[in-house]
N, C-alpha and C positions, 0 to 999 in steps of 0.2 A: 619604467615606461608604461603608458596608460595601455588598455588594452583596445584594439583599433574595433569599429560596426564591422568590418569583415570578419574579424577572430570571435569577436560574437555570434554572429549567423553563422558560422563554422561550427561552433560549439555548441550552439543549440540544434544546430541538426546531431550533431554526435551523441545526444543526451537524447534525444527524442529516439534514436536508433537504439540506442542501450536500455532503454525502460521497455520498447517495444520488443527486443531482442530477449530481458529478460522475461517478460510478462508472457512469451511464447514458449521459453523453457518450462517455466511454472505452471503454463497450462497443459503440455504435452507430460507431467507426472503424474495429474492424478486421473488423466484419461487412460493411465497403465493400471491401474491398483485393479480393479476387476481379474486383468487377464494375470499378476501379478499374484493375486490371493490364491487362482487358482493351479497356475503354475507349480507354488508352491506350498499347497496345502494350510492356508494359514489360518483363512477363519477370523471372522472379524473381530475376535478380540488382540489376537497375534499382530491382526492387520495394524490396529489403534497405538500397540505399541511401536511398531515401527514408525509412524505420523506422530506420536509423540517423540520420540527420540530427533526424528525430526526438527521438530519447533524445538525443541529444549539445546541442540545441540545450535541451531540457530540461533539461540539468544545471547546462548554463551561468547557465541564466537561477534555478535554486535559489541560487546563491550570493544575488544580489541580492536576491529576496525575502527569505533572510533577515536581510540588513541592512535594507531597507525596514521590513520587521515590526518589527525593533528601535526603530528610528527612530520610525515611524510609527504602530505597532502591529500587530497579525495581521489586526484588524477592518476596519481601513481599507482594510490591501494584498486583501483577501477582499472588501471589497466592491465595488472598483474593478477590479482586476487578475483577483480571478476572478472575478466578473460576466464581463467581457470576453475570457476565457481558453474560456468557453463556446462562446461565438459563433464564437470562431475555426474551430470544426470547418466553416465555412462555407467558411473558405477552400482547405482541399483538396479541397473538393467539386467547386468551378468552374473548377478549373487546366484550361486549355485545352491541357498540352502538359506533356512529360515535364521541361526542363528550369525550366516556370513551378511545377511540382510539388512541386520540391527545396526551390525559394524561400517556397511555402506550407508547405511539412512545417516549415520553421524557423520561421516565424509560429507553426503550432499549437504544437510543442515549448516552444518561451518560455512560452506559454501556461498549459502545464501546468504546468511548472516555476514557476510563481509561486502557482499555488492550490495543489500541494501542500505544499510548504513552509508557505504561510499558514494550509490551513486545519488540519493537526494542527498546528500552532503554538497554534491558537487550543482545540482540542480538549485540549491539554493541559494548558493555561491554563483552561481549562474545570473539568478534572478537580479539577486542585491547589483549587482556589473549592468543590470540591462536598464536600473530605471523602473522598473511598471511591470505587475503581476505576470507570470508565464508559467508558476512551476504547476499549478490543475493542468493544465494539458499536458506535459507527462507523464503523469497520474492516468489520463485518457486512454495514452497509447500503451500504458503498461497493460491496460484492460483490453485494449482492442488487438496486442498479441497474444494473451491469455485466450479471447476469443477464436483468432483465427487457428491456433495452433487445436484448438478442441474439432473444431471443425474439420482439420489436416487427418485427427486421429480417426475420426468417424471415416472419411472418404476413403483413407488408407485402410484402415479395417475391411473394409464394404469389398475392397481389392484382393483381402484375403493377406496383408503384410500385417505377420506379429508384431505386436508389442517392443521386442527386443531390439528388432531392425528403426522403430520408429525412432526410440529413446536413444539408440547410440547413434543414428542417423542427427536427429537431432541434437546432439551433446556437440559433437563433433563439427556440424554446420555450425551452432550456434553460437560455439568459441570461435570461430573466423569471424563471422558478419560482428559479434560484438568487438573481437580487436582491433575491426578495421572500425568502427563506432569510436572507440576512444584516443582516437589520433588527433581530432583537433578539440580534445574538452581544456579548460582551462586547467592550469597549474596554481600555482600558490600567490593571494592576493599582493599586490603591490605594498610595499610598507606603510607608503604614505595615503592608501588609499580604504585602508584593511578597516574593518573596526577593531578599534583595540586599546588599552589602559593605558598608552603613554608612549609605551617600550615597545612595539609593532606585535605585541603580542594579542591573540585573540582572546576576546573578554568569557571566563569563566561564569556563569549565569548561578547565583546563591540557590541552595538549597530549596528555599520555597518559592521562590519567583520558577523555580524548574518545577518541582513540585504542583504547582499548580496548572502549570501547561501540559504537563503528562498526564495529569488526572484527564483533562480534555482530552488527549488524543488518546486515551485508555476507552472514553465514554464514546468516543466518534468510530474506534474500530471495531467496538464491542456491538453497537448497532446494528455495522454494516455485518459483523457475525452473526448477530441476529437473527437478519435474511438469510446468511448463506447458509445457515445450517436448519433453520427452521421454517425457511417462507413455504417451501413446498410440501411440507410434511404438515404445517397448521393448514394447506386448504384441501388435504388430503384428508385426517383424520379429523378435525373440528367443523371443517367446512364441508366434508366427504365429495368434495368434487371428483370426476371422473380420473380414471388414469391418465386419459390424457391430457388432459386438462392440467391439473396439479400444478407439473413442473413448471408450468408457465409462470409462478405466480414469482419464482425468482429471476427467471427470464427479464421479464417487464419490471424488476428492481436493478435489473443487472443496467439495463439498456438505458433507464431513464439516467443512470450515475455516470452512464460511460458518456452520455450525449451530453450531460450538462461537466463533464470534467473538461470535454475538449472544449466547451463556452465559455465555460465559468471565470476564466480571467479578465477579457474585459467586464463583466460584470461585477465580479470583484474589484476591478480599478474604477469602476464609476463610484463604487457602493462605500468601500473601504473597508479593509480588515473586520472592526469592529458591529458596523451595520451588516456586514454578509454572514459573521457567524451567530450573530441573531438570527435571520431569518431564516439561516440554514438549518438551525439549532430550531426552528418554528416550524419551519417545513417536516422535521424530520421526525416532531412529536404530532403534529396534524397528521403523517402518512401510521403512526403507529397506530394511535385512537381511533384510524376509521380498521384497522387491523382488529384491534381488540373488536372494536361493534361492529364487525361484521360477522361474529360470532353469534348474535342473539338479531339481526337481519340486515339484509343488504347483503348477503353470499359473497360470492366469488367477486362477481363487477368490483363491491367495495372493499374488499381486500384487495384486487389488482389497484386501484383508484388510493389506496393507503401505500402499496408498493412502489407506485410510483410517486408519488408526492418524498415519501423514506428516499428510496434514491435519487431526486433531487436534491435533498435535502443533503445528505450525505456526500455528493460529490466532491463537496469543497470542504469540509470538515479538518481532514488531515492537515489538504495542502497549505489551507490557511494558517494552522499552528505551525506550517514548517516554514513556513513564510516568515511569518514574524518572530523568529528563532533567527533565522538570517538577517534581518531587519535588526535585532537585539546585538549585533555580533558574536552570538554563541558559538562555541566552539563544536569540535563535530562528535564530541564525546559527549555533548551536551543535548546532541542530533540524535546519538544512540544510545541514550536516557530513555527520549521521546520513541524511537522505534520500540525499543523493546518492552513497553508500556502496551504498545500496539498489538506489538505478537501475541502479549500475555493475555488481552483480552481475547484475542483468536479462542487461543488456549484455552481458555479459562468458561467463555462462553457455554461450549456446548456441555459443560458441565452442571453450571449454575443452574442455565435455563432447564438443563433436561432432568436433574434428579428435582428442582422445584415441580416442575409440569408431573414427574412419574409419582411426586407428593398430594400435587392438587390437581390441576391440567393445564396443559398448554397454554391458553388463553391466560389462566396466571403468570405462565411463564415467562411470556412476553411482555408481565409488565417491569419487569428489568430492566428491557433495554428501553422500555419508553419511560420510564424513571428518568435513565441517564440522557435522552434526549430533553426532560427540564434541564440537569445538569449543565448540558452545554450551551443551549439557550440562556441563562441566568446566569451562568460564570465564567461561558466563554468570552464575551466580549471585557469583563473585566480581566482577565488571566491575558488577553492580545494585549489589551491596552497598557497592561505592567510590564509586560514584554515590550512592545516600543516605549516608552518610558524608562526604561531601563539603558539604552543605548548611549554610549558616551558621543555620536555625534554620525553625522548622516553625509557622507559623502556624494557629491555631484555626481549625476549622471555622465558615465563617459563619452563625452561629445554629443551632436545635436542629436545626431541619430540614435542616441544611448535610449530616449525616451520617446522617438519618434516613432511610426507607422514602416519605415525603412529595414529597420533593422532585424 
């Protein structure tokens, strides 16, 4: 049975609460690591290990969600495994000791690593059912709970409530609002409506046709790493802006990504896959270059004016490769290929850039990630375009409302 415009707009609110629900957990962790390091005497190299352990144990655990998904479906593994991926932030809160810490940092990582895979598995599956671009705006909201919850932790602090009461406050809140988020998300495509080889099965995506679209979402996350670990430390020590000043300069990259993620889909639907991650991919080497020359003039202004251009640019980056992965009918193992591409450039970033920069400087540093913004300008649109090309066939929009304004 088709799936009815009401079980749509049901499910799209439940995915919009789930990316916002998790994007609040994520941001209420690392507004603890301060009062966390000193808790327990850790020191910021003790600290790095535990955020490594983190990501690694993360990545581990995307393999498996995405065969569970496969298996089981995205709904099921999202309702069970990220329900329960919430709560986890419980358990780095009450580690009594630096070595019980490690052991919780890999609880929470697994964690994560199972809702995100699950829940853009399910958002893309979402999409492909609706007809017309929708999955950048829960990209948006995953950012604008990351936001509010930093904001939660400021306020709460200011009140004088520890760290410990935030995070299990928050673990515990955040596995309810998200259980109650996954009650009306879709289940397992219809047979006759699925992409798939013949036999209702969903289509596995060849080694280099996947291979080429990870290299993109490797290039579009490393970017947005880029900024997050370096925008404010390059207008600090290159650009020697004030203190206060500085932080703003990832601020105004943050804002410019979050406002064009929750637009960016009708634009994407006018524009199409291929034309948006050109210009995405153009926008996003235009905001680098006025970064780098704002080092020899044009200060601060043109670094903010480069930040911002980068996160426009950036907004649509991911969601677009995750788009046309669902368009492909790839599977969600295929999904968490592509995530974990992502992670690793997380990962991987503040590495590259930082021992090149502590080689040469910063301003070298940075030409990295605006390397990889030709990258995706030049090979993105060819890697979407084999991506739909790829598909054994494109099913109708579910009824009129599937692709209308209504739904």
């Amino acid at each position: 049975m088709d799936t009815t415009p009401a079980e749509l707009r049901r499910a799209r609110v439940g995915v919009f609460g789930c990316f916002a629900t998790s994007g609040f957990v994520m941001g209420a962790w690392p507004a603890a690591y301060p009062a966390i390091e000193s808790r327990l005497d850790l020191g910021e190299a003790r600290l790095g290990t535990v955020l490594l352990l983190v990501e690694l144990a993360c990545l581990a655990s995307m393999v498996v969600s995405g065969r569970l998904s496969d298996r089981f479906s995205s709904r099921a593994v999202i309702r069970y495994g990220g329900t329960a991926a919430q709560a986890l932030l419980v358990v780095p809160a009450i580690a009594p000791s630096y070595e019980t810490l490690l052991g919780c940092a890999v609880i929470y990582g697994l964690g994560i690593g199972f809702v995100e895979v699950s829940m853009n598995a399910q958002s893309v599956e979402l999409e492909r059912r609706y007809g017309r671009p929708i999955v950048s705006s829960f990209h948006g909201f995953w950012a604008l709970g990351g936001a509010a919850a930093g904001a939660l932790a400021v306020f709460l602090f200011s009140l004088g409530v520890d760290y410990q009461t935030l995070l299990v406050g928050t673990g515990v809140a955040a596995a309810v609002v998200f259980a109650c988020f996954t009650v009306p998300l879709l289940g397992p495509p219809p047979a006759e409506t699925a992409h798939a080889d013949g036999d209702g099965r969903p289509v596995r995506l060849g080694a280099i046709l996947l291979a080429g679209a990870a290299v993109i979402v490797f290039s579009a996350a490393f970017v947005e790493a880029g900024a997050a670990d370096w925008a404010n430390l390059h207008s600090a020590r290159v650009l020697h802006a004030e203190e206060s000043l500085a932080p703003l300069s990832y601020t105004v990259y943050l804002v410019a990504m979050t406002v064009f993620r929750l637009l960016g889909d009708p634009i994407r639907g006018r524009l199409g896959p291929r034309r948006s991650l050109l210009l995405a991919g153009a926008f996003t080497l235009a905001g680098y270059s006025l970064v780098l020359a704002s080092a020899a003039a044009g200060g601060l202004a043109l670094a903010w004016t480069g930040w911002i251009l980068a996160g426009i640019g950036s907004a649509v980056l991911v969601p677009v490769m995750y788009s046309a992965l669902g368009a492909a009918g790839g599977t969600s193992s295929n999904l968490a290929v592509m995530t974990m591409c992502g992670s690793a450039a997380y990962l991987l970033c503040p590495a590259i850039v930082g021992y090149l920069a502590e080689a040469t400087s910063l301003t070298v540093g940075l030409i990295v990630p605006t390397a990889l913004a030709v990258v995706i300008a030049l090979a993105g649109p060819v890697a979407v375009a084999r991506l739909l090309g790829h598909r054994r066939s494109r099913p109708e929009p579910v009824g009129a409302a599937a692709s209308g304004d209504d739904v």
